[in-house]
C-alpha positions in Angstrom: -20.1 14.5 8.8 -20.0 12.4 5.5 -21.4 8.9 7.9 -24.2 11.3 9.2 -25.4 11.3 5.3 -25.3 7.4 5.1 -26.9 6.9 8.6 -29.7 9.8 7.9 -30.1 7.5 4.5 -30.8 4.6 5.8 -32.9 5.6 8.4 -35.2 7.3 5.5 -35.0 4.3 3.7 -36.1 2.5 7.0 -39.0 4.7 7.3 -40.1 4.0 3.5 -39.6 0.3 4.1 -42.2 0.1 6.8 -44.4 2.6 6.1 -43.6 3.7 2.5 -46.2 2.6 -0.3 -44.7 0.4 -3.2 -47.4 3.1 -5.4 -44.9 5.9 -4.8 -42.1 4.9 -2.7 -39.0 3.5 -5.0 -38.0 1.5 -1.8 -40.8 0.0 -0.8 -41.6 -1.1 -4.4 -38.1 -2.8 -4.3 -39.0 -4.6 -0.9 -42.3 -5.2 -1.8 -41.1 -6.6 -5.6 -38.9 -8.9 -2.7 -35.1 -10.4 -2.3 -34.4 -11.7 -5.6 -35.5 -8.3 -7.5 -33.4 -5.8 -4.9 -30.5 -8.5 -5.7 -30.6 -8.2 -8.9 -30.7 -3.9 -8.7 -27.6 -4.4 -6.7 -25.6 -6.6 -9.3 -27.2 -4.1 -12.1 -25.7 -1.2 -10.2 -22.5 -2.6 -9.8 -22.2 -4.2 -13.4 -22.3 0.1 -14.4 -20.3 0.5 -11.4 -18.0 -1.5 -13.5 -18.4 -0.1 -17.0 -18.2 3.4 -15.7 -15.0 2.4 -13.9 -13.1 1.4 -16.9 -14.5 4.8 -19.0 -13.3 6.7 -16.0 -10.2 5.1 -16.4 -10.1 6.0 -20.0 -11.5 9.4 -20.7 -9.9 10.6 -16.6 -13.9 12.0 -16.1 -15.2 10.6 -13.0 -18.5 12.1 -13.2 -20.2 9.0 -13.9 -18.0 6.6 -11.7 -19.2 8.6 -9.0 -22.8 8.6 -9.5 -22.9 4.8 -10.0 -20.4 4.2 -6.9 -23.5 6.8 -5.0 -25.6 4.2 -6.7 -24.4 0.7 -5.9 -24.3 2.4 -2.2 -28.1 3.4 -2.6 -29.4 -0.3 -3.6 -26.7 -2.1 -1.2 -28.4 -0.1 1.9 -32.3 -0.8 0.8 -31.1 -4.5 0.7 -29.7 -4.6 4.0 -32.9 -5.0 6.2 -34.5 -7.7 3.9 -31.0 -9.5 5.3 -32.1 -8.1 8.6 -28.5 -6.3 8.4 -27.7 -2.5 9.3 -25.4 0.0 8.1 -24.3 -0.5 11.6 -22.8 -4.2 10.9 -21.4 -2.9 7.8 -19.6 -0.2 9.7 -18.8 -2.5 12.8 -17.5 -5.2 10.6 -15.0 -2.3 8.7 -14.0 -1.5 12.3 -12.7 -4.8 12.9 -10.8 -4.7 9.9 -9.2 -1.1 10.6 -5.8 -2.1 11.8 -5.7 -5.2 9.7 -4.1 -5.0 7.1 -5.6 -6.1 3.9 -3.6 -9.1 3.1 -3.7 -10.8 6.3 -7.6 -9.8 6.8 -8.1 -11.8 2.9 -5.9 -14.5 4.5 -8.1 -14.9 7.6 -11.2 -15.2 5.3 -10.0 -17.8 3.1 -8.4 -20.2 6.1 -12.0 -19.5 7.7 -13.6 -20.7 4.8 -11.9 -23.6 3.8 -12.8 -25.3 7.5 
C-alpha cells in the first residue's frame, strides 16, 4: 500500500513536470530553475536530513527526522526525470540487491569501480 503512495507521487509530479506552470507549480519551478538548482534542493534536504538525524538521536523525538526523511524523498523523486530515471529504476535496482547482502553488494561496487 505504502509503494502505491510513492508511485501515485511521482506520477503527479510527472504530470506537473510537463504540464505544470513554474508560476504555481513548486515542481515545475524546480525543473524549470534546471539540474543544478533541483541538485542543490536535494543536498539541502539531506544536509537537514542530517541535522535532524543527530537531534533525533539526542532528544529520542523523531518528528522532525521524519518529515525531512518525507523530504529528501520528495526532491530525490522531482530530480529523477531531469536524469531521465524513474522510481521504477530506483525500485528495480533495490530488487537486485534484495538477497545481497549488504557487504558483498558494497564489495561488488567498489571492484566495479576500480576497473
Amino acid at each position: 500500500m505504502r509503494q502505491h503512495l510513492l508511485e501515485q507521487l511521482s506520477q503527479v509530479i510527472e504530470q506537473r513536470i510537463t504540464s505544470g506552470d513554474p508560476q504555481s507549480s513548486y515542481v515545475a519551478q524546480l525543473h524549470h530553475q534546471g539540474i543544478n538548482k533541483m541538485l542543490e534542493k536535494v543536498i539541502e534536504e539531506t544536509g537537514e536530513l542530517v541535522i535532524a538525524a543527530k537531534d533525533a538521536q539526542v532528544s529520542g523525538d523523531n518528528t522532525q527526522l521524519v518529515s525531512e526523511i518525507a523530504d529528501t524523498f520528495f526532491h530525490i523523486l522531482v530530480l529523477l526525470p531531469a536524469l531521465d530515471l524513474s522510481l521504477d529504476d530506483i525500485c528495480h535496482e533495490l530488487e537486485k540487491r534484495f538477497n545481497l547482502s549488504g557487504l558483498a553488494e558494497k564489495a561488488s561496487r567498489t571492484s566495479t569501480n576500480k576497473s
